[in-house]
Structure formats: structure tokens, C-alpha cells
C-alpha positions as MATLAB code, in Angstrom:
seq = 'XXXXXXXXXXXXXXXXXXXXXXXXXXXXXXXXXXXXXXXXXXXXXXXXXXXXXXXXXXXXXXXXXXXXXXXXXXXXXXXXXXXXXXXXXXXXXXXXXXXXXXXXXXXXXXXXXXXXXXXXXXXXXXXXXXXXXXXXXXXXXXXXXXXXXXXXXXXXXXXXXXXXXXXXXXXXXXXXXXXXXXXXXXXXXXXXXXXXXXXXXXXXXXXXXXXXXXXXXXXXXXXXXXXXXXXXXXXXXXXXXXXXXXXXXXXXXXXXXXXXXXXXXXXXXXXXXXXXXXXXXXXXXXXXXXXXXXXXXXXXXXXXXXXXXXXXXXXXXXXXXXXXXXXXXXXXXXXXXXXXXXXXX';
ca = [
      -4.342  -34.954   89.801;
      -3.308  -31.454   90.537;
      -0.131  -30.326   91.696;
       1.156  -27.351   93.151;
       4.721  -25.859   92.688;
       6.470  -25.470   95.639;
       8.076  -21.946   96.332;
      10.963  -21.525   97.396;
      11.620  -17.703   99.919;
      13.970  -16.473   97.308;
      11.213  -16.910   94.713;
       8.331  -15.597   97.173;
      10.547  -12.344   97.781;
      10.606  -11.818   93.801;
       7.344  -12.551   93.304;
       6.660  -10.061   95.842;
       8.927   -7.326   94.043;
       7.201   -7.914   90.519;
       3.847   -7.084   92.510;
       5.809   -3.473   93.003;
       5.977   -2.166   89.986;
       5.044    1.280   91.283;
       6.515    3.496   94.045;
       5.611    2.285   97.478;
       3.218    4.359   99.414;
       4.260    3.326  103.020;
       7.842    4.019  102.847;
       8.630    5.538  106.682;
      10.950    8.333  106.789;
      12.718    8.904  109.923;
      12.517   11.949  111.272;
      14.739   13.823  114.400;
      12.297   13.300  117.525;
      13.265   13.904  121.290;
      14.553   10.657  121.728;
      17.191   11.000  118.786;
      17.735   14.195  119.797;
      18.823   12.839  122.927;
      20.543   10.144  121.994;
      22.222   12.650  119.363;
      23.303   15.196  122.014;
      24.866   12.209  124.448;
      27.025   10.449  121.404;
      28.520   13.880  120.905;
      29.396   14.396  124.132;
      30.966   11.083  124.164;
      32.828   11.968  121.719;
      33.710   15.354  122.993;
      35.231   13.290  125.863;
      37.191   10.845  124.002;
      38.921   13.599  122.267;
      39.910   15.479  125.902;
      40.971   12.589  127.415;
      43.579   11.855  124.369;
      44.470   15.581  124.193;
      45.082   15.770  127.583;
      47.012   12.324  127.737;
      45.196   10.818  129.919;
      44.626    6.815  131.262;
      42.997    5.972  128.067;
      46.397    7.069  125.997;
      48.160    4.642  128.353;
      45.742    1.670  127.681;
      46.436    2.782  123.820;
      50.430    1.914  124.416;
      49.631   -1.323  126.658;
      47.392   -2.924  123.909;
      50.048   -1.928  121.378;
      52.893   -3.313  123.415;
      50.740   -6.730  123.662;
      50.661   -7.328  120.025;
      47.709   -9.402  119.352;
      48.390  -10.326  115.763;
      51.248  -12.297  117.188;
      49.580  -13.132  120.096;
      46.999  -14.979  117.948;
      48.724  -15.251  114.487;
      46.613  -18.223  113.666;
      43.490  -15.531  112.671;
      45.865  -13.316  111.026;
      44.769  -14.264  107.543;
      40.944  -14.090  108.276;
      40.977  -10.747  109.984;
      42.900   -9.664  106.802;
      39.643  -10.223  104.158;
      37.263   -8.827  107.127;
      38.528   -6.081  107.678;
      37.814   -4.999  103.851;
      34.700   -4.540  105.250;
      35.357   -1.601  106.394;
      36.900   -0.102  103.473;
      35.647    2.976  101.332;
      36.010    1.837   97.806;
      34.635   -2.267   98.030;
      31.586   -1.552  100.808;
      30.473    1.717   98.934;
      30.143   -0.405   95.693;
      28.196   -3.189   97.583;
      26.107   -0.930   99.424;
      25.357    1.279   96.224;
      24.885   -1.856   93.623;
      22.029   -3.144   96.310;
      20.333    0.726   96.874;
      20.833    1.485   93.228;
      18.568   -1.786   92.927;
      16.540   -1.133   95.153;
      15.912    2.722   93.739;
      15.031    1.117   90.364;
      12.658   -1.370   91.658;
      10.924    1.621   93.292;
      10.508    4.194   91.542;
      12.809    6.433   94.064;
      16.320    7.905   93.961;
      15.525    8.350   97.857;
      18.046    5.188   99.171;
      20.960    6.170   96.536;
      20.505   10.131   97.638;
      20.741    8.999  101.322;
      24.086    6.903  100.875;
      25.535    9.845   98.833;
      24.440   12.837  101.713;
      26.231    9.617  104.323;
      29.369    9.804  102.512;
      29.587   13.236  101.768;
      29.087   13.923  105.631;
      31.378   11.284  106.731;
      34.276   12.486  104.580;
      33.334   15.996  105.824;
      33.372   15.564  109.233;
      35.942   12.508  109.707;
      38.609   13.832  107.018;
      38.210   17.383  108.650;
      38.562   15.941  112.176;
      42.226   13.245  111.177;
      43.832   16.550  109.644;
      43.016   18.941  112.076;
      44.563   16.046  114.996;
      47.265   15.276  113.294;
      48.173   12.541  115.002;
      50.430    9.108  114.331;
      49.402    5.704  114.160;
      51.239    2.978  116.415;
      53.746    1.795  113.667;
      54.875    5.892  113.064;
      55.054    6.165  117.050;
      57.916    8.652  118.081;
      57.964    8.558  122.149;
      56.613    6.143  124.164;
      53.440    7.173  126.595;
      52.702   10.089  124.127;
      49.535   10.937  122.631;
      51.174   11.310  119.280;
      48.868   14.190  118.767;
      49.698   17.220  116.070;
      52.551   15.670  114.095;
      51.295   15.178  110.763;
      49.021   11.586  110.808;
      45.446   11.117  109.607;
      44.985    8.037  112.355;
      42.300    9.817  114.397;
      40.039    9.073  114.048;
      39.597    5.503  112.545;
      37.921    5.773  109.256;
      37.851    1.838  108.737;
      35.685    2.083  112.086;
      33.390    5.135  111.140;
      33.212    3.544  107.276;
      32.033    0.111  108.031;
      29.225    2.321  111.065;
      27.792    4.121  108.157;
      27.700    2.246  104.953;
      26.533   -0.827  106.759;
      24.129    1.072  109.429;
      22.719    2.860  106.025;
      20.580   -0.366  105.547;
      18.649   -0.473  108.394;
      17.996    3.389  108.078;
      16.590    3.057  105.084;
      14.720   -0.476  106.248;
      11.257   -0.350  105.154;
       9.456   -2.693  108.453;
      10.577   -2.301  112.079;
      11.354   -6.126  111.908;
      13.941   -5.546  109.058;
      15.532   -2.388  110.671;
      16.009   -4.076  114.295;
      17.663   -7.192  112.714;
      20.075   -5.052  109.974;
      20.600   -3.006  113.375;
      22.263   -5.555  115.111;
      23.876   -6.977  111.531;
      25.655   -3.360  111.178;
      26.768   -3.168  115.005;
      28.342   -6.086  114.939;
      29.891   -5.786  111.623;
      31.403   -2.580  112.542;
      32.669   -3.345  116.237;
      34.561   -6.426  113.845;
      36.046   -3.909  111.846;
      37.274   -1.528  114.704;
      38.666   -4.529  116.978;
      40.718   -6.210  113.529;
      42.405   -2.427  112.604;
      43.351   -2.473  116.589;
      44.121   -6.660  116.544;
      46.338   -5.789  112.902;
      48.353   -2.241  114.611;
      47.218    0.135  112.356;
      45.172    1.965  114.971;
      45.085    2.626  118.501;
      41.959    1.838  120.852;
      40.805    5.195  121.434;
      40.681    5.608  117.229;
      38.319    2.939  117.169;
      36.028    4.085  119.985;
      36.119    7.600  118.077;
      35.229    6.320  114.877;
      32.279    4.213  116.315;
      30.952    7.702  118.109;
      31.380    9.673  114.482;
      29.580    7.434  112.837;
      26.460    7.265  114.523;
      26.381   11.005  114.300;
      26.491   10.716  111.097;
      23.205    8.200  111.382;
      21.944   10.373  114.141;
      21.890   13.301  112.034;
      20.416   11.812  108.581;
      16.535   13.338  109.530;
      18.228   16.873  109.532;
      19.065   16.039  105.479;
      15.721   14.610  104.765;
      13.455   17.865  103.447;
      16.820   18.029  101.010;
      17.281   14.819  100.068;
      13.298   15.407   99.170;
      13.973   18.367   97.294;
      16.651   17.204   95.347;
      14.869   14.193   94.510;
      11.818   16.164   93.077;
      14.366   18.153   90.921;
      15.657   15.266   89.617;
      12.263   13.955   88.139;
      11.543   17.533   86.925;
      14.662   17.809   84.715;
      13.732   14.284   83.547;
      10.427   14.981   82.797;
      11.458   18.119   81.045;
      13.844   15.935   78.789;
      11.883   13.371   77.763;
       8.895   15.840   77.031;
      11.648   17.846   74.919;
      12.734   14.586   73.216;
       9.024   14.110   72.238;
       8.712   17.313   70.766;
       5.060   17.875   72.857;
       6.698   20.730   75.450;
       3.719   22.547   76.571;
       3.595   26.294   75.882;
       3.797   28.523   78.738;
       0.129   30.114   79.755;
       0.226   33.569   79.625;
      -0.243   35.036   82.801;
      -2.868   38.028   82.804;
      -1.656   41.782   84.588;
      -4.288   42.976   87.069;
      -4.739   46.405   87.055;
      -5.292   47.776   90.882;
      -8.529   48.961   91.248;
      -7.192   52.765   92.635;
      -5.635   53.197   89.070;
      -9.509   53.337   87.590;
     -11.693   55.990   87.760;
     -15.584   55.792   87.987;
     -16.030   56.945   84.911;
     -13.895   54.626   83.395;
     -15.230   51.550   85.145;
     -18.833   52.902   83.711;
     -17.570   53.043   80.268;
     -15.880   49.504   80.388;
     -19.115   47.923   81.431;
     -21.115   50.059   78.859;
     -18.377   48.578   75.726;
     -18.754   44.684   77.349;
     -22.815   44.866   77.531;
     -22.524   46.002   73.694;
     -20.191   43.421   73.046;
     -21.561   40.377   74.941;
     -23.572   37.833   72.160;
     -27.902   38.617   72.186;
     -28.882   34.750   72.957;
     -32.586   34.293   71.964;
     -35.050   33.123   74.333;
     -35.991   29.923   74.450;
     -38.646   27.583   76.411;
     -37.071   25.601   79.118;
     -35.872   22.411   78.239;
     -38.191   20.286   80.833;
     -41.564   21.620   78.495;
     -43.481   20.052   75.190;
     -43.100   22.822   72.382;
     -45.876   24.466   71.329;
     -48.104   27.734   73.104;
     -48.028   27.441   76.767;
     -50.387   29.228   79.095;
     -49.263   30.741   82.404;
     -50.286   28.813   85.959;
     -52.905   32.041   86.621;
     -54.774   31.696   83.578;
     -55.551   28.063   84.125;
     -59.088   27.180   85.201;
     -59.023   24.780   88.168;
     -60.443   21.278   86.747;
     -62.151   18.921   89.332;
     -61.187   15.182   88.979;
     -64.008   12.749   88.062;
     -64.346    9.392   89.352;
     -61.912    7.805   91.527;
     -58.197    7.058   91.207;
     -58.686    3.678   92.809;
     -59.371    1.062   89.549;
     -62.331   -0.961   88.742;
     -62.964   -4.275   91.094;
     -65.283   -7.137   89.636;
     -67.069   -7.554   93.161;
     -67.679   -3.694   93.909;
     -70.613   -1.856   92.396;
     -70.228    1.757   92.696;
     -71.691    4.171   95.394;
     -73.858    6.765   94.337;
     -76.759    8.680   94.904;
     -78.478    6.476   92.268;
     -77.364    3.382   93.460;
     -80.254    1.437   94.993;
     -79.626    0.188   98.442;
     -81.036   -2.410  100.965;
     -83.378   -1.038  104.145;
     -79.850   -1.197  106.273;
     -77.848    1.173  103.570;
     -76.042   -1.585  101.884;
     -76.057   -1.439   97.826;
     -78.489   -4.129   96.179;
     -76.908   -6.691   94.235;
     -78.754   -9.708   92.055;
     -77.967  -12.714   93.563;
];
């Protein structure tokens, strides 16, 4: 009786990964078309307008103080100690070494530093843009809150804005860039949004931001996502200089480093004179190896005459073979009184 092992989807998937031993073929790089263009272009705006409207203290620096004055984590204390590990989530140091231990993984398993490369040009623009945008603000988070109904704007904070908010956008949003199926990247879509509006709502649910700092940091983050395409020719580039250098090593370490080919110098043709270009071809007819003449391959050795000095032969007899029943026609043969040859039966 024969009997089948039952699979479980965790071993399918790595059954699935040892089939992948070499660099997948199909992997879909995004790239900045009119619609994230668009969609590029309006986020900024947004965020454009989130910044005026707390520069110019408007209604939305008002709803900041009301939800601060409301106090949620004592309004709902009971949650206090779960919103405490979530919001870790949303940290640099923990979700960059999840996020990097799964890509690095992933890089290995596919021949391509592509995923880790991406993460790293992610960070580097998020601490760019965010870090450059909380010291050039300046401004105070609701526990270091001078005067009531202010914006709190140019006094020395890094609160603005939220970098828990535009973190947990990025590092988690990261995945379903670099998804591989339009399945996977819808579904990691929605994982990341939700994970990151979490994150935003617990920093405003624990005090240590205001609303508007968590609506900012949602809006810098997808820029950040927005604008990956733009870094995708480099990410290429420095990619393909990575495997050059390693190639280079290990070729060094093997001791078989190719030597360079010696690149000839074309003289221009102006620079020659007639004469000269005569004498050159006189010295490389003298110099070129006398091959002796030989029959062509396709002939039997021995004399050959040419096709003109052959004299035509006629055929004689017929190309059609012998038949037990037929008697040949000739002018010899004898024939019946209605022209048909004689036979003896």
C-alpha cells in the first residue's frame, strides 16, 4: 500500500524556495508612471498643507490641545500596557533589524542585494528628509508645552514630525514594495497601513505627540515610498558594482586574473600618404605565407580532366530494372500482326 506524505504550507513554501536556487527572472520593478506621479504630487501637497495650517495656528493646532487635554491613556488606562509593546513597532532600531534579518534572507536566497539596497536608500531618505524637517520646526511635544493654544513651533523640539509614524510607514510599507505577485503586495499593503495608522494613534493615545505629528509623519512616509522608482537605475548600479568588486576578489584570490588585452592605436587615414599605403601593401604581399594549391576537397585524387574536354557519352539501356514478365522492345523483337511482342506460351 502506498502512502503519500502530507505537506504541510510551511513545507510547500520551502520546497518552493529550494527550487530557487538561482536569481529570479520575473522580479517586477516599480517604476514612477503618471499615476504615481500623481499620487506623488497630491501627498506632497498634503503635506505642504499640514505644515501651513500648524505654522499659521490654525483649527487643526486647536484640535492638537483638545485631544491632549482629553488624555486618553487615562481615559482608557486598561490598554495602557498593550499599546506600550505596539508601539515598538514603530521604532528605528527593533523594526530595522526585523525588516533587514527577513530582506537579508531573502537577498541570499536570490541571488540579489536588490531588497537590502532598497531598505538602506528608505532609511537613508527617511532620516534625510524627516530629521531635516523636526530640526528645521523646532517644535515641542505636548509634555514640553509652554502656552496653551500655541503651535509650539521654533523652540528647540524634534516632535514634528512623528518619526514613530513615518518609521513604522516605511520599514513596514518596504515589504509590499518589494512584493514579488500583485496578490502579495495588495495584502502586505493593507498589513503596513494598518500597522502604521496603530503606531501613529498609540504615540497620540501615550502624549508623546500631537495629532497633526502623526498625520505628517503618515504623508512623509509615503513620499518616501512614492519616490523609491526615482532610486531604482542606482540602486541597479550599485548593485552591479557590488558583484564586480566581488568577482574581482575572488578571481584575485584564485590567482587566474585575466591579463588586460592590449588595445591596438589606429592611425587616421590623412596621416598616410599614397606612397606609403603602396609600400605597406607591397611588404604584407611579401610577407603573407605561399599556400600550395591543392584539389578541392569534394574530388577523388588522381589527374582530372576539365568539363570541356569531356566527350558527351550516351546512356545505354534503360534506367528502369529488369521485370520477369517484360521482354524487351526493339527493332529485333518479333511482334504479333497487331504490334504486340511474341511470347511462347
Amino acid at each position: 500500500m502506498r502512502t503519500e506524505q502530507n505537506l504541510t504550507r510551511l513545507d510547500r513554501v520551502f520546497a518552493r524556495l529550494d527550487r530557487e536556487p538561482e536569481r529570479p527572472a520575473h522580479i517586477d520593478v516599480p517604476r514612477m508612471s503618471r499615476h504615481r506621479v500623481a499620487l506623488f504630487s497630491a501627498t506632497l501637497a498634503f503635506y505642504l498643507a499640514i505644515v501651513w495650517l500648524v505654522v499659521t495656528t490654525s483649527w487643526l493646532v486647536r484640535l492638537d490641545w483638545q485631544v491632549m487635554f482629553f488624555r486618553p491613556y487615562q481615559q482608557w488606562s486598561e490598554i495602557h500596557w498593550f499599546v506600550d509593546y505596539y508601539v515598538v513597532l514603530g521604532q528605528r532600531g527593533p523594526t530595522a533589524v526585523m525588516i533587514c534579518a527577513w530582506l537579508g534572507w531573502r537577498s541570499w536566497r536570490q541571488h540579489t542585494l536588490r531588497p537590502l539596497l532598497t531598505l538602506g536608500a528608505s532609511l537613508l531618505l527617511l532620516n534625510i528628509t524627516v530629521g531635516a524637517a523636526k530640526i528645521g520646526m523646532g517644535r515641542l511635544g505636548p509634555h514640553y508645552a509652554t502656552t496653551i493654544g500655541s503651535n509650539e513651533m521654533g523652540l528647540g523640539g524634534d516632535i514634528f514630525p512623528s518619526g514613530h509614524t513615518a518609521n513604522a510607514v516605511v520599514t513596514w510599507g518596504i515589504l509590499a514594495y518589494l512584493a514579488s505577485t500583485p496578490r502579495a503586495r495588495r495584502w502586505l499593503s493593507a498589513l503596513s497601513a494598518v500597522t502604521s495608522l496603530g503606531v501613529g494613534l498609540a504615540t497620540v493615545y501615550l502624549g508623546t505627540h500631537w495629532l497633526s505629528d502623526v498625520v505628517l509623519g503618515w504623508a512623509a512616509g509615503l513620499l518616501i515610498l512614492l519616490a523609491l522608482p526615482w532610486c531604482e537605475p542606482l540602486i541597479a548600479r550599485t548593485e552591479a558594482w557590488i558583484f564586480t568588486l566581488r568577482d574581482r576578489r575572488r578571481a584575485r584570490r584564485a590567482g587566474t586574473t585575466p591579463a588586460p588585452t592590449p588595445v591596438p592605436v589606429a592611425v587616421p587615414l590623412k596621416q598616410r600618404s599614397p606612397a606609403g599605403r603602396q609600400d605597406e601593401a607591397t611588404t604584407a604581399a611579401r610577407e603573407a605565407p605561399v599556400r600550395p594549391s591543392r584539389a578541392p576537397v569534394y574530388l577523388a585524387p588522381g589527374p582530372h580532366t576539365a568539363r570541356g574536354e569531356r566527350a558527351p557519352i550516351t546512356p545505354v539501356g534503360t534506367r528502369r530494372p529488369a521485370h520477369a514478365d517484360r521482354l524487351p522492345h526493339g527493332p529485333n523483337t518479333p511482334t504479333t500482326p497487331a504490334g504486340r511482342p511474341l511470347t511462347g506460351g
